[in-house]
N, C-alpha and C positions, 0 to 999 in steps of 0.2 A: 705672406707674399704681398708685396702693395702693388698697386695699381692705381693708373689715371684714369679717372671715370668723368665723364659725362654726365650731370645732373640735370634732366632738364623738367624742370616743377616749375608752376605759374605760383604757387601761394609761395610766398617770403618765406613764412614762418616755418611751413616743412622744410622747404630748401634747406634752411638752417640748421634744421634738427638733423635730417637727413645728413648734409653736409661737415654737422659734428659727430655724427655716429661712423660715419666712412672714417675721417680724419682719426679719429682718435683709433682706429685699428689699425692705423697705419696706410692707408688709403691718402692718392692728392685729387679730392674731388677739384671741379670745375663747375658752379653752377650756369644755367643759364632758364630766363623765366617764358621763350615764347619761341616758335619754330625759330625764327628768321636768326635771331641768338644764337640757337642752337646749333643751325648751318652755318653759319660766320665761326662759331669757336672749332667745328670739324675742320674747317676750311684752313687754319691758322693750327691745329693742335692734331697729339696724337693722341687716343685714347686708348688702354686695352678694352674697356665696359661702358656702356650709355645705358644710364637708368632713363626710362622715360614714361612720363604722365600720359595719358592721352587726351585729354581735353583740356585747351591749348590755349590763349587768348586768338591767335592768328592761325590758328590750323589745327590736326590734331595728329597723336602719337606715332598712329596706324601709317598715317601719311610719311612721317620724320623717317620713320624708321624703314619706308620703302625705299626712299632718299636717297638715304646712309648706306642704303646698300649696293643701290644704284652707284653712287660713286665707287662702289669697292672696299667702304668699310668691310671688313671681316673679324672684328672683333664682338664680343659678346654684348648681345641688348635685351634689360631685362624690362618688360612694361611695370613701372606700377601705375596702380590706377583704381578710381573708385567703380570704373565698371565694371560688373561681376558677370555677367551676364555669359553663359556658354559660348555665346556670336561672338564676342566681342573678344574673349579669351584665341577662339579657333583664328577671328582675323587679325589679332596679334600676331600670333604663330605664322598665318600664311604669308606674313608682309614682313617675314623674316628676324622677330624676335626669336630670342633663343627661352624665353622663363617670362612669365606673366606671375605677377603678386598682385593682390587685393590689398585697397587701404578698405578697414586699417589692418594694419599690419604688427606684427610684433618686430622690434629689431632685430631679435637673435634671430630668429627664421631666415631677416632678410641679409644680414649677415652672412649666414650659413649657406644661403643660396647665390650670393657674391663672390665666397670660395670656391663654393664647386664650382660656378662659371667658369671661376676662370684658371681653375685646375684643370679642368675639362680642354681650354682654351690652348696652357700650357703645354699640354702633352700631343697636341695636333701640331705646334710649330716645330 
């Protein structure tokens, strides 16, 4: 199943890896490196999935993702992120992500958990 996601990673270099690991499974990622990015490509795009970092050059994930929802996004948001932290996990979730991942990460896991999103996603429309 492919899907339009939403990449929103500040470092280049993941973006990239990230962005060839989506593509190549058949995935049309979209990256973008900082909130304001990220809300201009919402603004302009449809997505079914937003991956997103939480620590942001100009804001952070926690925030994006209240945003996104506030507008009425209803597609699936997964955080990834170097913070591990229980809090930080629970205030993903409260601010309306559906799947929090830790970097680092393995790709297949995150792979695997990009399917189910959005299988999950599929069978609700």
């Amino acid at each position: 199943m492919s899907a339009r996601i939403l990449l929103v990673e500040d470092q280049t270099d993941l973006r990239m890896i990230l962005h060839d690991l989506l593509a190549s499974h058949g995935h049309q990622p979209l990256g973008a490196g900082s909130v304001a990015e990220a809300l201009a490509l919402a603004e302009r795009e449809k997505f079914d999935l937003c991956l997103l970092d939480v620590m942001l050059p100009d804001g952070d994930g926690f925030s994006l993702c209240h945003k996104l929802r506030q507008r009425g996004y209803d597609g699936g948001i997964l955080m990834l992120t170097a913070r591990s932290q229980v809090e930080d996990r629970i205030a993903g979730l409260e601010r309306g992500a559906d799947d929090y991942v830790t970097k680092p990460f393995d790709g297949n896991e995150l792979l695997a958990r990009v399917t189910a999103l959005l299988r999950r996603l599929q069978k609700s429309s």
